[in-house]
N, C-alpha and C positions, 0 to 999 in steps of 0.2 A: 504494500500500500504506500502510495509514495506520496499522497496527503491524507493527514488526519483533521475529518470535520470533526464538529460537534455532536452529528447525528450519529455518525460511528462511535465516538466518546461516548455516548448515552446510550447506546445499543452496548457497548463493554461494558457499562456502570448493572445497565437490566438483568446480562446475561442474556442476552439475543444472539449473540455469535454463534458461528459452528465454530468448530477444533481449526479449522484452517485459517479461519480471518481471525482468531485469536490468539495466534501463532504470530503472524502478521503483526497483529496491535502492541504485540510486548516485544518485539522486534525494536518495533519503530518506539515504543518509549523508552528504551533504554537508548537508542542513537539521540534520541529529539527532546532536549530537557525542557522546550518551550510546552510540547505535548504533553509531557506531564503535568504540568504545572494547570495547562486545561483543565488535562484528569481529574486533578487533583482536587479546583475552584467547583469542577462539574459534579464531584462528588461530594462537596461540601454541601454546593446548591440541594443535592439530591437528601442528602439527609435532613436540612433543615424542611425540606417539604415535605418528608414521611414523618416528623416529630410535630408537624401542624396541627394544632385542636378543629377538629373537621367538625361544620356546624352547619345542622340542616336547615332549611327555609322551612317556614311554615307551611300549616298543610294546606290553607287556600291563597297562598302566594301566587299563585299562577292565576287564580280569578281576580285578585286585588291589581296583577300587573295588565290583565287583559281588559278592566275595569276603567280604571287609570286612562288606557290609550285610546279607549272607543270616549271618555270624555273629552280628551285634549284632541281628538278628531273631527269632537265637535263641536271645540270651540276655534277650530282655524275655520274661515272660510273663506273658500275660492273668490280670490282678485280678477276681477273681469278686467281685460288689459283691451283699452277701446282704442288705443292705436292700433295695435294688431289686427282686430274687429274692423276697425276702418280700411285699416290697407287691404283686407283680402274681399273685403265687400267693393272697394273700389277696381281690384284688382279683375274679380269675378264679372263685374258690369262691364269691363273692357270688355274682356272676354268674351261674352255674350252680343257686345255689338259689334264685336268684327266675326262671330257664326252669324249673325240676322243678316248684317252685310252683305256675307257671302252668297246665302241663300236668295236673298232678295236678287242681287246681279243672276242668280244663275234662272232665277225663275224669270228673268224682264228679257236673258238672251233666248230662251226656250221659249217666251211665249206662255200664255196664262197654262195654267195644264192641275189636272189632280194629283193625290198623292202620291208622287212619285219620287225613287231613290236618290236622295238627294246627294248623296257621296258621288253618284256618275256625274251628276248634273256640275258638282264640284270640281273633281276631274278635269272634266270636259272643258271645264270656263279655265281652269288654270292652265292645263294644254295649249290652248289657243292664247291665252291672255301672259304668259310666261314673259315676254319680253317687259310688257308695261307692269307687271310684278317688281320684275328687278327693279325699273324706274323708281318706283313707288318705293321702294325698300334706299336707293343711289339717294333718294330723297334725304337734306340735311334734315327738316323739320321732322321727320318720322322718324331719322335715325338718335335727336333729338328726345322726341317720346321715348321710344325705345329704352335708351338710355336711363332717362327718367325714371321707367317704370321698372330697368333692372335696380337701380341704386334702390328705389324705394322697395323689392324682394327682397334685396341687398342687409338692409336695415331693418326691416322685418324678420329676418333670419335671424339678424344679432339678437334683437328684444325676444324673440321667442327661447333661442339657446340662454339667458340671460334669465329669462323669467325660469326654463328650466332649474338652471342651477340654482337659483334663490329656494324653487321647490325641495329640492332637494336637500338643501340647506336647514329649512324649517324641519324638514320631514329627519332628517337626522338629529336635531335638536328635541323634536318630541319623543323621538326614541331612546336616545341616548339620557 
């Protein structure tokens, strides 16, 4: 064994070894006086924890701790974070008027018609419509928006990973 952990120290202190790695261990602590000296503090440790007054919990400790946490459960309650709530309501209405958009160009290029697959009809208008896409997209004022509405995911990302970690925060404070 050409290092000696602690875990092996504590498996020599147990008597977990076989005949071979214990062969090994007194080997190396007779070469490694710093090893011993492990052994030594490890065995110290070892006895002061088997001479410890062992004291049981009460017998409804586990109802009085389970008690405890469904109160302090409920008295935290959930912060509505209305920035957040705003960016993804404003973010969702985009959304929503560039599909109506969509839909509406494709039903005014087809002509009035019933309920029909709107995904082809989609296709079909960006197919044909491909070059003035790109325009629309070369456009500064849209790459603009764009822009705009990454930084503002951007920022919404941070306050949500942020509101996370505060959770978490609480929630370890109630537990601990």
């Amino acid at each position: 064994m050409s290092k000696l952990t602690d875990e092996i120290l504590n498996r020599y202190i147990d008597g977990e070894l076989d005949s071979y790695e214990l062969a090994e261990i007194k080997d190396e602590l007779v070469k490694d006086d710093q090893a011993l000296a492990r052994l030594q503090a490890l065995r110290m440790v070892d006895n002061s924890l088997r001479q410890m007054e062992v004291v049981s919990a009460p017998l409804n400790f586990t109802d009085k701790v389970m008690n405890a946490i469904a109160v302090a459960k409920k008295a935290v309650k959930p912060k509505i974070n209305y920035f957040f709530v705003s960016i993804i309501s404003i973010f969702s209405i985009g959304v929503l008027a560039v599909l109506i958009a969509a839909f509406r160009a494709a039903e005014k290029e087809s002509g009035p018609s019933t309920i029909v697959p709107y995904a082809d009809k989609v296709k079909e208008m960006i197919s044909k419509n491909l070059i003035s896409f790109q325009n629309i997209f070369a456009n500064p004022n849209v790459a603009l928006v764009i822009s705009v509405l990454s930084l503002i995911l951007l920022i919404t990302a941070y306050f949500t990973i942020e509101a996370h970690k505060n959770f978490i925060k609480k929630l370890n404070s109630i537990s601990h």
